[in-house]
PyMOL commands that place a pseudoatom at each C-alpha (Angstrom):
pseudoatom trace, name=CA, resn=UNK, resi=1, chain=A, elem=C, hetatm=0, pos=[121.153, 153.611, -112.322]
pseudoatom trace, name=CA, resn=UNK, resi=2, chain=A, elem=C, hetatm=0, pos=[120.539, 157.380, -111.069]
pseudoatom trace, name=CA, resn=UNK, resi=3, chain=A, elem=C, hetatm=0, pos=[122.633, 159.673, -112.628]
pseudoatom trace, name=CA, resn=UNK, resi=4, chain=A, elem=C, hetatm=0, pos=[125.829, 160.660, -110.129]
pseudoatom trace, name=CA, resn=UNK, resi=5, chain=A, elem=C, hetatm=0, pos=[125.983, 164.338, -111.060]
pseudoatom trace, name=CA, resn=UNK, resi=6, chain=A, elem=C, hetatm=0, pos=[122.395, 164.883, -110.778]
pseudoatom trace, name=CA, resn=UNK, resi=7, chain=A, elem=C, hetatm=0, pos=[122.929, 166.993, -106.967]
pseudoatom trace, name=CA, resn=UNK, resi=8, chain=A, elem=C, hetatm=0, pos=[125.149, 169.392, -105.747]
pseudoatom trace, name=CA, resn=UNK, resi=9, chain=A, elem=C, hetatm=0, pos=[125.609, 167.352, -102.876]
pseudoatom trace, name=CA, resn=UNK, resi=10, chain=A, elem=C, hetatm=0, pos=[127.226, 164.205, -105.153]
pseudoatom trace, name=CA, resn=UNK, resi=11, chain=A, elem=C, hetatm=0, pos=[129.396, 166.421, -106.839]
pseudoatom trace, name=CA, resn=UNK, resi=12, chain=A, elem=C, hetatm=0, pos=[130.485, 168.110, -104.007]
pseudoatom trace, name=CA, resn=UNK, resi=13, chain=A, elem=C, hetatm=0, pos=[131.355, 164.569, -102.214]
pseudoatom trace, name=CA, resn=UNK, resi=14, chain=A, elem=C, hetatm=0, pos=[132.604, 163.424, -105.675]
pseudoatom trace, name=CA, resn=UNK, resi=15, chain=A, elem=C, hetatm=0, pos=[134.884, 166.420, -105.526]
pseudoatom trace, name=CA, resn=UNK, resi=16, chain=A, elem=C, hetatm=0, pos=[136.047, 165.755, -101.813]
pseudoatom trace, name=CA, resn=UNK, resi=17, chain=A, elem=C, hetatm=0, pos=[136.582, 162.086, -102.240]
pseudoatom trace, name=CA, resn=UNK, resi=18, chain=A, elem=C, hetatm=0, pos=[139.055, 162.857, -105.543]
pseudoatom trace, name=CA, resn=UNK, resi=19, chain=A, elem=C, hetatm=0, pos=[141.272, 164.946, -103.357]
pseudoatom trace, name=CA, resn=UNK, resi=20, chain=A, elem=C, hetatm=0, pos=[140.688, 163.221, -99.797]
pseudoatom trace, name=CA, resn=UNK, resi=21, chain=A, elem=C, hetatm=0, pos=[141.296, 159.870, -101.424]
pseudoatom trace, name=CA, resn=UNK, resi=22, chain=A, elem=C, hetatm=0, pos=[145.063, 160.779, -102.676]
pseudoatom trace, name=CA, resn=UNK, resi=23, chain=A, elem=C, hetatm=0, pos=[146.042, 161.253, -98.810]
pseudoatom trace, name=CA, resn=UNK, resi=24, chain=A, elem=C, hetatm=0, pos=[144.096, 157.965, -97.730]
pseudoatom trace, name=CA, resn=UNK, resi=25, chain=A, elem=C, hetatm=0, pos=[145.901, 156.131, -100.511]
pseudoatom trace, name=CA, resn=UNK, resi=26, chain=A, elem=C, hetatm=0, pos=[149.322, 157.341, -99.497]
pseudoatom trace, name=CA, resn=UNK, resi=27, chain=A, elem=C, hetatm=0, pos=[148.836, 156.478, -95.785]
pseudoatom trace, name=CA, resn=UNK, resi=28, chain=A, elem=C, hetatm=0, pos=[147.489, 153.483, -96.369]
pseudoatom trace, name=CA, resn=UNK, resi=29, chain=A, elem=C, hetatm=0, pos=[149.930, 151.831, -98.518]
pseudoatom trace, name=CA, resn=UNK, resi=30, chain=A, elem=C, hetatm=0, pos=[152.811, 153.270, -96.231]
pseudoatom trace, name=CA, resn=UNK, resi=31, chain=A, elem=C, hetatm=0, pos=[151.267, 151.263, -93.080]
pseudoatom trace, name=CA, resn=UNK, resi=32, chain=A, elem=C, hetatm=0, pos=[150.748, 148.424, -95.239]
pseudoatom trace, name=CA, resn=UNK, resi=33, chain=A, elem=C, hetatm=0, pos=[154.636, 148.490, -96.622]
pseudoatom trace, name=CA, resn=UNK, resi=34, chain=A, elem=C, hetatm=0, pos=[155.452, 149.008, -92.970]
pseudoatom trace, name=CA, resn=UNK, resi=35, chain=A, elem=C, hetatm=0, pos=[153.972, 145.818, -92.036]
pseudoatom trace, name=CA, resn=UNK, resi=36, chain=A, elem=C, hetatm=0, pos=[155.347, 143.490, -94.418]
pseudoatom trace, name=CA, resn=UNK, resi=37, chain=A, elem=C, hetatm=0, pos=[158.596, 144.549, -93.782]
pseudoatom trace, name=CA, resn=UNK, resi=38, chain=A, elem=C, hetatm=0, pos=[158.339, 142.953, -90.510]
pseudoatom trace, name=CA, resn=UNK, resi=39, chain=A, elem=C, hetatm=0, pos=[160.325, 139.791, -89.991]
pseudoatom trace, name=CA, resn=UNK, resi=40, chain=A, elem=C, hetatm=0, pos=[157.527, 136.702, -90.810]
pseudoatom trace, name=CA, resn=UNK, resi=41, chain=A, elem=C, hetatm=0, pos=[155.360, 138.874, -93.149]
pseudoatom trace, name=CA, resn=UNK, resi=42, chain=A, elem=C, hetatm=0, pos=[158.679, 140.036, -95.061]
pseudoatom trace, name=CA, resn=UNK, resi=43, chain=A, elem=C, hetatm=0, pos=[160.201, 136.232, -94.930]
pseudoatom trace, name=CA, resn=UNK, resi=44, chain=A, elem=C, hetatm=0, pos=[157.154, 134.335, -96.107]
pseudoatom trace, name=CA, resn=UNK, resi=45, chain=A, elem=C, hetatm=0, pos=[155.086, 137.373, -98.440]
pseudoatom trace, name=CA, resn=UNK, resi=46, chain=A, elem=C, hetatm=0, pos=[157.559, 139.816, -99.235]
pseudoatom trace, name=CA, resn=UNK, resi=47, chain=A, elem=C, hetatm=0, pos=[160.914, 138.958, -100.202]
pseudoatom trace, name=CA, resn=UNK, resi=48, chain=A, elem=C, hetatm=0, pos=[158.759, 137.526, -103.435]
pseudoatom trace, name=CA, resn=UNK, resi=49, chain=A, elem=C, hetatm=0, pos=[158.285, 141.231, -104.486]
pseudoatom trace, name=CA, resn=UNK, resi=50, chain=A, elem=C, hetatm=0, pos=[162.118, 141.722, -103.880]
pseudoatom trace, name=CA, resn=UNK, resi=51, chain=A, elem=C, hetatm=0, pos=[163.478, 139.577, -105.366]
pseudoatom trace, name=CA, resn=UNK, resi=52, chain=A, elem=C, hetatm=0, pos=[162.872, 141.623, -108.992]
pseudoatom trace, name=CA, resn=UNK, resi=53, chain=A, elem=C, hetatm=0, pos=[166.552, 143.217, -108.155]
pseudoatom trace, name=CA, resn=UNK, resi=54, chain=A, elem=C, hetatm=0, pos=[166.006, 144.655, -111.745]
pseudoatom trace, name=CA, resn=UNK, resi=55, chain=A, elem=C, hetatm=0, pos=[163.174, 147.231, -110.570]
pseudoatom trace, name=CA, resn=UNK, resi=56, chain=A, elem=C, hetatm=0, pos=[161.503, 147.942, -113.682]
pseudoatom trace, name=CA, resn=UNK, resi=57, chain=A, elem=C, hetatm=0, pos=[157.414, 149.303, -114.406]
pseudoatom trace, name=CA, resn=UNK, resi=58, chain=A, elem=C, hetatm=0, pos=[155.908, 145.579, -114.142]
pseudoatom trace, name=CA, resn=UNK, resi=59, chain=A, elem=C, hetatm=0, pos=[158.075, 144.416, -111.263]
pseudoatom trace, name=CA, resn=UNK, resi=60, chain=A, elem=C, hetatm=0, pos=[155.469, 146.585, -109.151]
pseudoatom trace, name=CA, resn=UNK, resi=61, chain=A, elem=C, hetatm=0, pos=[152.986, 144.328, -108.871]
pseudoatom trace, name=CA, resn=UNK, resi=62, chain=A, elem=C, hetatm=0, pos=[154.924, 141.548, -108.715]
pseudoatom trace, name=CA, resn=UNK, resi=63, chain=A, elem=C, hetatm=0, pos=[153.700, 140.607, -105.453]
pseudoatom trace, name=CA, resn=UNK, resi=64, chain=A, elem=C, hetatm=0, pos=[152.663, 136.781, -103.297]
pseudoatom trace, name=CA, resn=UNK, resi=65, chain=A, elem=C, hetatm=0, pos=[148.317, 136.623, -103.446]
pseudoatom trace, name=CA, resn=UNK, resi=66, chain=A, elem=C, hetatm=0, pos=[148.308, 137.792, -99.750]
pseudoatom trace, name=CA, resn=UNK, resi=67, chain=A, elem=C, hetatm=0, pos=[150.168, 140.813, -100.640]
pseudoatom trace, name=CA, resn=UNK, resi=68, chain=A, elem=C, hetatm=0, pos=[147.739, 141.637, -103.326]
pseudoatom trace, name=CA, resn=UNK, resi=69, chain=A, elem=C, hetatm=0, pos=[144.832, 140.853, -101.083]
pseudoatom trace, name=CA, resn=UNK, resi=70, chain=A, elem=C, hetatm=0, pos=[145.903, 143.914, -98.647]
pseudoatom trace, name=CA, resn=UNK, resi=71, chain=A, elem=C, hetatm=0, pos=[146.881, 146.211, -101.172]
pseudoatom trace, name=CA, resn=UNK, resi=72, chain=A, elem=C, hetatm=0, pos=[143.624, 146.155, -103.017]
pseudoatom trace, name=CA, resn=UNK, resi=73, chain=A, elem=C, hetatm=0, pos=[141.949, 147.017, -99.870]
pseudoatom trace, name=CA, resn=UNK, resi=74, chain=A, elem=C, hetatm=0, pos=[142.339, 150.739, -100.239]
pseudoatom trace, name=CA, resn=UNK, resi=75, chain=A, elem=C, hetatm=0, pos=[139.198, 150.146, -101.984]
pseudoatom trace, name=CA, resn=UNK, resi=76, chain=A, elem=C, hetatm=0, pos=[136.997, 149.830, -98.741]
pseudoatom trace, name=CA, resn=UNK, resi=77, chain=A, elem=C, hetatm=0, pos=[136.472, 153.742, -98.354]
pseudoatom trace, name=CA, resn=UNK, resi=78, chain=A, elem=C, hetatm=0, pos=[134.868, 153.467, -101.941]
pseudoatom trace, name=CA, resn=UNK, resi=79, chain=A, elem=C, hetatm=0, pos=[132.749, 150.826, -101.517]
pseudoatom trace, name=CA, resn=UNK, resi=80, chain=A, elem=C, hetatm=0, pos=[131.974, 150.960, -98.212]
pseudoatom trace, name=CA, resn=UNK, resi=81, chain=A, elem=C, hetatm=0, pos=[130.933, 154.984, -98.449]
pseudoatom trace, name=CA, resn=UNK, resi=82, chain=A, elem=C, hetatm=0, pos=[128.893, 154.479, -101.435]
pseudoatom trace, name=CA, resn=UNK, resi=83, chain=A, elem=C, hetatm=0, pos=[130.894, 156.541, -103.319]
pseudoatom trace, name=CA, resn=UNK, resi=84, chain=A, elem=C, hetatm=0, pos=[130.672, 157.472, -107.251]
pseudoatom trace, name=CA, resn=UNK, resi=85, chain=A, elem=C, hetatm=0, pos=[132.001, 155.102, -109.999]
pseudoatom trace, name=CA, resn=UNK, resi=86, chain=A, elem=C, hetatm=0, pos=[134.400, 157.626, -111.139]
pseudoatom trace, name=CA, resn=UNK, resi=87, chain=A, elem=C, hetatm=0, pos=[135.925, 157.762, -107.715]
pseudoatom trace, name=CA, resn=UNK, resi=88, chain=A, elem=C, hetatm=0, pos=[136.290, 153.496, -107.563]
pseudoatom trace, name=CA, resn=UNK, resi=89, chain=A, elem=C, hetatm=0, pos=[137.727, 154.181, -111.652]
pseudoatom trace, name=CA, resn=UNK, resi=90, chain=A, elem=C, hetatm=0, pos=[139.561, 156.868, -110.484]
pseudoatom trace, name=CA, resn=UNK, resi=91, chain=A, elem=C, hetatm=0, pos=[141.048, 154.775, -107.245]
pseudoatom trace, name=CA, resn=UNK, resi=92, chain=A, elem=C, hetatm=0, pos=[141.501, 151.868, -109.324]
pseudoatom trace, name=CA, resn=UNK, resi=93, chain=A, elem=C, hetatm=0, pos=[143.630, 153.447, -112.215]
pseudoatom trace, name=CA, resn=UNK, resi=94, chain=A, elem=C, hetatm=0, pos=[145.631, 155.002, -109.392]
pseudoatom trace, name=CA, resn=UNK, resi=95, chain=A, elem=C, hetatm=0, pos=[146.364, 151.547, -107.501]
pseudoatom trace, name=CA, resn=UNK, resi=96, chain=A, elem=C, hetatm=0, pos=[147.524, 149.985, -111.288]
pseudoatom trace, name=CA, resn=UNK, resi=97, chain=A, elem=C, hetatm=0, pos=[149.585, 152.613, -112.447]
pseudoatom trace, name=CA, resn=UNK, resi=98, chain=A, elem=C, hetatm=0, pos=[151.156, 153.723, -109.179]
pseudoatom trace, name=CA, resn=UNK, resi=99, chain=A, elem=C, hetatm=0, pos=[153.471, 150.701, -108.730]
pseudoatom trace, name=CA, resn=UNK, resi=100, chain=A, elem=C, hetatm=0, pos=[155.035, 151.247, -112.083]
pseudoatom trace, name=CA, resn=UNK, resi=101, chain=A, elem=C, hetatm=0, pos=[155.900, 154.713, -111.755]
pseudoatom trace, name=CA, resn=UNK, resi=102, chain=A, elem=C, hetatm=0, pos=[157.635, 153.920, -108.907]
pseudoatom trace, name=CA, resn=UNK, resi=103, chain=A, elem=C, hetatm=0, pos=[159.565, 150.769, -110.090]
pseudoatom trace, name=CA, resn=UNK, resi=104, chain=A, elem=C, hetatm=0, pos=[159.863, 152.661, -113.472]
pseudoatom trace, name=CA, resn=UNK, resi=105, chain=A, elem=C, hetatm=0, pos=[164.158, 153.814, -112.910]
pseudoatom trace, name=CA, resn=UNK, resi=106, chain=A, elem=C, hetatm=0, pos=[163.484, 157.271, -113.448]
pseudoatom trace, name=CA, resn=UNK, resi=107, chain=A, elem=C, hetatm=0, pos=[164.384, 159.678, -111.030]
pseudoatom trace, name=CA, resn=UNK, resi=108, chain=A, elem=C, hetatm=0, pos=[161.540, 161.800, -110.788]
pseudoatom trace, name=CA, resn=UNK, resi=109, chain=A, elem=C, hetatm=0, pos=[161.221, 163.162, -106.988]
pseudoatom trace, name=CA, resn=UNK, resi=110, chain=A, elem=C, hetatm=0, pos=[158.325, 162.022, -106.695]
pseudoatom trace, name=CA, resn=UNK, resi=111, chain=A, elem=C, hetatm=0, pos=[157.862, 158.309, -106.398]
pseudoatom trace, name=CA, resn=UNK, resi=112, chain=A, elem=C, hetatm=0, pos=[160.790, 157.164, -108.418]
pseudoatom trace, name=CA, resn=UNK, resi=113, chain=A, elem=C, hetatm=0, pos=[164.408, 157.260, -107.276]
pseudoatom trace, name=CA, resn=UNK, resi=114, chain=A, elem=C, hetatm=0, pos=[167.752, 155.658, -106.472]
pseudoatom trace, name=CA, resn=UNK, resi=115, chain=A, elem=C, hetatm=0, pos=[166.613, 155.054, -102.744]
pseudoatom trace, name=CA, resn=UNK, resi=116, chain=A, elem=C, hetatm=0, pos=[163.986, 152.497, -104.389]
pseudoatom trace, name=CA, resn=UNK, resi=117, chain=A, elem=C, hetatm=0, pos=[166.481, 150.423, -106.664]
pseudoatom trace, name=CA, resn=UNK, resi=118, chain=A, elem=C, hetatm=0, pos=[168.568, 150.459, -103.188]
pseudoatom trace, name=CA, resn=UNK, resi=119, chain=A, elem=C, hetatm=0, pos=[164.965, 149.579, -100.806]
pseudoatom trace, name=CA, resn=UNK, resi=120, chain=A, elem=C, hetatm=0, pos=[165.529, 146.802, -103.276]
for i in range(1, 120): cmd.bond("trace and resi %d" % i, "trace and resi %d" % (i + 1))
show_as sticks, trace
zoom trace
């Protein structure tokens, strides 16, 4: 395996992608939340997720298979770009930890807050 910092041009991209991939990440998962919460995805996939009334850290990936199979796909941009194996890490830390900071009951501003306990 080449080394991935051995160019300018990979740490540049490497750079880029740890940045660029925050916004893709945020977008995607909105469309994707969007679209369960339609009625036959959110009858048959999603009410699983909701029906933790309790939100609490592991609740967050409480999810039905097919819901996991489309949230895991904010991988493609890593995979199909080529991109380092800090930045598939990096995207896969993000993807874990994310859903328990937001079903964690703290009101943070960020991605925590009463209008989640009430989503649910």
């Amino acid at each position: 395996l080449d080394n991935i910092f051995e160019s300018r041009t990979t740490i540049i991209q490497t750079a880029l992608a740890s940045i660029l991939l925050q916004s893709y990440r945020d977008v995607h998962f909105y469309v994707c939340h969007r679209m369960i919460h339609t009625s036959f995805m959110y009858k048959y996939i999603h009410s699983l997720h909701h029906r933790n009334t309790d939100v609490e850290p592991f609740s967050g990936l409480c999810m039905h298979p097919i819901e996991h199979m489309y949230y895991y796909t904010c991988y493609a941009p890593c995979l199909v770009l080529k991109l380092s194996p800090f930045i598939l890490f990096w995207m896969g830390v993000h993807v874990v930890i994310s859903p328990a900071a937001s079903h964690s009951g703290y009101e943070d501003h960020f991605s925590a807050d009463l209008a989640h306990y009430l989503h649910h």
